[in-house]
The first five atom37 places (N, CA, C, CB, O) and aatype in JSON, in Angstrom:
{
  "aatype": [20, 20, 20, 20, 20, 20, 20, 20, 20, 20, 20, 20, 20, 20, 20, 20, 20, 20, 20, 20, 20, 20, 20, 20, 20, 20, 20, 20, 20, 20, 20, 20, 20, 20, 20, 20, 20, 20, 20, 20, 20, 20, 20, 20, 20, 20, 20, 20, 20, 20, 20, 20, 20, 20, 20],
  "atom_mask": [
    [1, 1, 1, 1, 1],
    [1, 1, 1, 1, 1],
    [1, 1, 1, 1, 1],
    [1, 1, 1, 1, 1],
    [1, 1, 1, 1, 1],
    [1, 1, 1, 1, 1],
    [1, 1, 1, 1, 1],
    [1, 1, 1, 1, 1],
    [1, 1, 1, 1, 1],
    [1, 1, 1, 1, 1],
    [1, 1, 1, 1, 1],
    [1, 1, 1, 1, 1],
    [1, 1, 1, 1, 1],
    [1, 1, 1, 1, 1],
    [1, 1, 1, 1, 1],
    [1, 1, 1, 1, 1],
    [1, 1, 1, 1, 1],
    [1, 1, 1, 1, 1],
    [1, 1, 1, 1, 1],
    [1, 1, 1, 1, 1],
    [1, 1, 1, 1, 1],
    [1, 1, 1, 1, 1],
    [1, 1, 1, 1, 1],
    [1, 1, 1, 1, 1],
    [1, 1, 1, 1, 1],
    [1, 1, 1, 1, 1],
    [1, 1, 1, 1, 1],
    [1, 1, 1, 1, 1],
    [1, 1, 1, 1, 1],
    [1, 1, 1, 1, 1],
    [1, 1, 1, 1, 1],
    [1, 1, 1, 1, 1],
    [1, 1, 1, 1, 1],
    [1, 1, 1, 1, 1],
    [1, 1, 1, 1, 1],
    [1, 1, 1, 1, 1],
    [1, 1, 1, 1, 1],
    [1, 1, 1, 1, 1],
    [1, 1, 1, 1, 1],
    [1, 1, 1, 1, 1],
    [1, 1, 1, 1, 1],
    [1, 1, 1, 1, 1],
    [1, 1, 1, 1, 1],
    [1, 1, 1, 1, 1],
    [1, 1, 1, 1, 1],
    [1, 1, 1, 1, 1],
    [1, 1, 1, 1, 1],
    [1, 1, 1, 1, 1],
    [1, 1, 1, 1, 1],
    [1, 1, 1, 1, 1],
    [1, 1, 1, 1, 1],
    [1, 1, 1, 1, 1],
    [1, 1, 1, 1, 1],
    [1, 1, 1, 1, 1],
    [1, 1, 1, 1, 1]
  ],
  "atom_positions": [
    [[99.63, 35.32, 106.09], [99.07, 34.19, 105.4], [97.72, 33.88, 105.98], [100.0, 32.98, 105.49], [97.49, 32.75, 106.43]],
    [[97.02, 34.62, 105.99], [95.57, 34.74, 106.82], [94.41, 34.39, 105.37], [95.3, 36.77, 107.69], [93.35, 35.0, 105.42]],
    [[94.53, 33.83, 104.65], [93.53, 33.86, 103.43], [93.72, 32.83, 103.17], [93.6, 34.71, 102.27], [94.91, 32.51, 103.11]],
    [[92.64, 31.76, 102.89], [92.3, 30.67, 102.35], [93.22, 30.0, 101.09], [91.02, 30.95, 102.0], [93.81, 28.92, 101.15]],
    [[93.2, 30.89, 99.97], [93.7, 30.76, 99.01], [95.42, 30.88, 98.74], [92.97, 31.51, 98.44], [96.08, 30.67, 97.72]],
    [[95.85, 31.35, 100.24], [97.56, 31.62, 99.94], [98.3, 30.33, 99.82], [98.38, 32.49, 101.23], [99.5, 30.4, 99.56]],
    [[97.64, 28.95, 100.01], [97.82, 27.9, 99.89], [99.16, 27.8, 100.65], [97.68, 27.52, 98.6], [100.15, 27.77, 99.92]],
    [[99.36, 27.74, 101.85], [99.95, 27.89, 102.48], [100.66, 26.24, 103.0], [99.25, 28.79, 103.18], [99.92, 25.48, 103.63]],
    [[101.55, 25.98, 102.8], [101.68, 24.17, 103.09], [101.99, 23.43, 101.78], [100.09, 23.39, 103.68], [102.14, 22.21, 101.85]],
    [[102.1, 24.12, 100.46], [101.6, 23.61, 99.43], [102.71, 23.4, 98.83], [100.66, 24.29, 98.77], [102.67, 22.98, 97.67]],
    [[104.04, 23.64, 99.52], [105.82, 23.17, 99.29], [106.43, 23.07, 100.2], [106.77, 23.97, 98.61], [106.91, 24.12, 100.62]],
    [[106.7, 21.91, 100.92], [107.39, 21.55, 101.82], [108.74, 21.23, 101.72], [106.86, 20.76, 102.24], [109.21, 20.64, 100.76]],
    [[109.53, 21.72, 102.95], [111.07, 20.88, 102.41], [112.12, 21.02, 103.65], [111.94, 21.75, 100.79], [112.2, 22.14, 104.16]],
    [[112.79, 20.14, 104.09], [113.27, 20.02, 105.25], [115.3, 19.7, 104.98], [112.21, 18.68, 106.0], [115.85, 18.92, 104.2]],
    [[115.6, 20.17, 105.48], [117.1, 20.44, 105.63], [117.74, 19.47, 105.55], [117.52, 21.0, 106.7], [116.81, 18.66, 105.55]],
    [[118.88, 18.71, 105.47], [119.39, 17.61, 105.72], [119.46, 17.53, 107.33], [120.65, 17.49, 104.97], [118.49, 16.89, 107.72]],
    [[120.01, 17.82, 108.06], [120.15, 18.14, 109.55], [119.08, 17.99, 110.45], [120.5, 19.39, 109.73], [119.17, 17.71, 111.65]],
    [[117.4, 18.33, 109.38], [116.06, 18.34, 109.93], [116.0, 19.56, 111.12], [115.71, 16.78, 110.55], [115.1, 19.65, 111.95]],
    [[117.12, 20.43, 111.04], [116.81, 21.64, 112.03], [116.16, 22.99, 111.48], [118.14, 22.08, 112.67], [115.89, 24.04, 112.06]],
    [[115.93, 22.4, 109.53], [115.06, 24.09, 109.49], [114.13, 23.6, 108.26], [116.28, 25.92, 108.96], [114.51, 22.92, 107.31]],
    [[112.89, 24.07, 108.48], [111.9, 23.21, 107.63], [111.44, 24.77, 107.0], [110.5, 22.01, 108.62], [111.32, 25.79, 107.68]],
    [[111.23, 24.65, 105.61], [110.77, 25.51, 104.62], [109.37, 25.66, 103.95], [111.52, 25.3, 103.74], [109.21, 25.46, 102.75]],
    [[108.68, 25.89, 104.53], [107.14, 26.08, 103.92], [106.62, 27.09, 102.94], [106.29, 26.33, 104.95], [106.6, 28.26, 103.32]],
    [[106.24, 26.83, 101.85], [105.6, 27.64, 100.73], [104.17, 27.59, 100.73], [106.04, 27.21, 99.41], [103.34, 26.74, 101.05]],
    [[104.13, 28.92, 100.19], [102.88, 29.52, 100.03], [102.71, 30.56, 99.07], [102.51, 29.98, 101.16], [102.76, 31.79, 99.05]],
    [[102.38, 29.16, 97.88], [102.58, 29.66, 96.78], [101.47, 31.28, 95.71], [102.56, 28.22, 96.22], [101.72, 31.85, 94.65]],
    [[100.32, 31.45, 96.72], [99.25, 31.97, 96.3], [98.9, 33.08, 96.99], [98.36, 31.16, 96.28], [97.87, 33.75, 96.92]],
    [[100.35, 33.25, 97.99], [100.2, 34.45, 98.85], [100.48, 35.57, 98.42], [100.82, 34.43, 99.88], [101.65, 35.73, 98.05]],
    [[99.79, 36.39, 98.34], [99.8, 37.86, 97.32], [100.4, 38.95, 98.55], [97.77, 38.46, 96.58], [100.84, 39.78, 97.76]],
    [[100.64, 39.39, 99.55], [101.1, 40.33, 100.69], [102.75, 40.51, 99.61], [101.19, 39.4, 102.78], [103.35, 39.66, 98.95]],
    [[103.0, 41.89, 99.83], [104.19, 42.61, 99.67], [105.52, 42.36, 100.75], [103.72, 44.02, 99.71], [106.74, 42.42, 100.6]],
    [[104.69, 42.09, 101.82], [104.89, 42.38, 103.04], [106.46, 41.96, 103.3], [103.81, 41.68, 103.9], [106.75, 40.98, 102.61]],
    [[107.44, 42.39, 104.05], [108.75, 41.06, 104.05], [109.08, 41.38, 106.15], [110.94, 41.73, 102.41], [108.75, 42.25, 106.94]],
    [[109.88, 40.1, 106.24], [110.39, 40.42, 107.32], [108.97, 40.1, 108.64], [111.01, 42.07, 107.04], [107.74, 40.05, 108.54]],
    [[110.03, 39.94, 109.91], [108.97, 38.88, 110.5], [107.45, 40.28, 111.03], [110.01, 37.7, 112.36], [107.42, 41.51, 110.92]],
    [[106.48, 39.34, 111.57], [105.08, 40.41, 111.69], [105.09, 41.14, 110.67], [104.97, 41.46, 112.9], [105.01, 42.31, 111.03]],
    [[105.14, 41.05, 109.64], [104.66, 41.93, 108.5], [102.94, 41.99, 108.3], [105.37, 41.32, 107.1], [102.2, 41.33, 109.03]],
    [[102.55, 42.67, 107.47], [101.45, 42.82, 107.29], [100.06, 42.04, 106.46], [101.73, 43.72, 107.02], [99.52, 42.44, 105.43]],
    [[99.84, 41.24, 106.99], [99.22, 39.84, 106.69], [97.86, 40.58, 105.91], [98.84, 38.69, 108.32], [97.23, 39.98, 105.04]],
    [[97.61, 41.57, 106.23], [96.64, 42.01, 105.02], [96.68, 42.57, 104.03], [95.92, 42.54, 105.21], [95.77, 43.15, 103.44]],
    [[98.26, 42.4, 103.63], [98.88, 43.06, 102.62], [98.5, 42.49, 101.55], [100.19, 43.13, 102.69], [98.7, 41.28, 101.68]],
    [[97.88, 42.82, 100.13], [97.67, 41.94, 98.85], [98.03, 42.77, 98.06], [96.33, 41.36, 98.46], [97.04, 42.84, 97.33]],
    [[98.84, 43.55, 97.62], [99.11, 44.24, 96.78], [100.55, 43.73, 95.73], [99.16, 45.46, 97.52], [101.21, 44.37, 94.91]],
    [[100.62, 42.43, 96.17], [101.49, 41.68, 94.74], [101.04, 40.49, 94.49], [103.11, 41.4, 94.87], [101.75, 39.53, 94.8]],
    [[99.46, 40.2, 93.73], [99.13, 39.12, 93.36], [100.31, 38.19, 92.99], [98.26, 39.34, 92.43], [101.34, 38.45, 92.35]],
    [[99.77, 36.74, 93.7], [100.59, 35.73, 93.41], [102.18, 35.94, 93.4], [100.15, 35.29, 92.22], [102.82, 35.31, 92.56]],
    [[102.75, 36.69, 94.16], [104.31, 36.73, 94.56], [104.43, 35.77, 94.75], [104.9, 37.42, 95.56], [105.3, 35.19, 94.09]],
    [[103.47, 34.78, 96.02], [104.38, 33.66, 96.74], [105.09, 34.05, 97.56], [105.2, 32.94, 96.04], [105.54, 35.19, 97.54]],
    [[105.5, 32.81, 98.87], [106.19, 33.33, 99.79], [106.33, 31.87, 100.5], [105.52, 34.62, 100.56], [105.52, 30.96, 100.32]],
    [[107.39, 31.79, 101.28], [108.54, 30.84, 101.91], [108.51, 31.11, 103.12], [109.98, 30.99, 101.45], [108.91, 32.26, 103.28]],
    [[108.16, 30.5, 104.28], [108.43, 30.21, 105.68], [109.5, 29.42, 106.29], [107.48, 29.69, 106.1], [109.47, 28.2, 106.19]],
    [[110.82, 30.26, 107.18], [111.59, 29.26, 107.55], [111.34, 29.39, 109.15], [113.11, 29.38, 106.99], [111.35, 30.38, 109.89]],
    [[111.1, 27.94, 109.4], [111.41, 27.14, 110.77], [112.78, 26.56, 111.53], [110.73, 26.04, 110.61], [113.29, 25.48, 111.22]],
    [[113.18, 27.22, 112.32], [114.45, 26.68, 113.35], [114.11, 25.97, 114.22], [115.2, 27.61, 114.11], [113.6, 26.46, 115.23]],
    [[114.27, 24.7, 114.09], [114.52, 23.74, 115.64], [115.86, 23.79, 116.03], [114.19, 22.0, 115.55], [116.23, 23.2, 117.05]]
  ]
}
């Protein structure tokens, strides 16, 4: 999520429990899956993509 435009932050949403918070990024074009993937990946315009956080 290294590009301006992956709008990264742009869907938020938090668990009932508040132990795992979900971030979208709706404009992120990378193929990429799975953690360190390849952040200069753009080869699926506008896929989108979901970040999960564990506290």
């Amino acid at each position: 999520n290294t590009e301006a435009y992956d709008e990264f932050g742009s869907t938020l949403s938090l668990s009932r429990d508040g132990r795992l918070l979900a971030i979208g990024a709706r404009g992120e074009d990378s193929g990429a899956t799975g953690i360190d993937g390849d952040q200069t990946d753009n080869s699926v315009t506008e896929a989108g993509a979901v970040y999960l956080f564990r506290f």
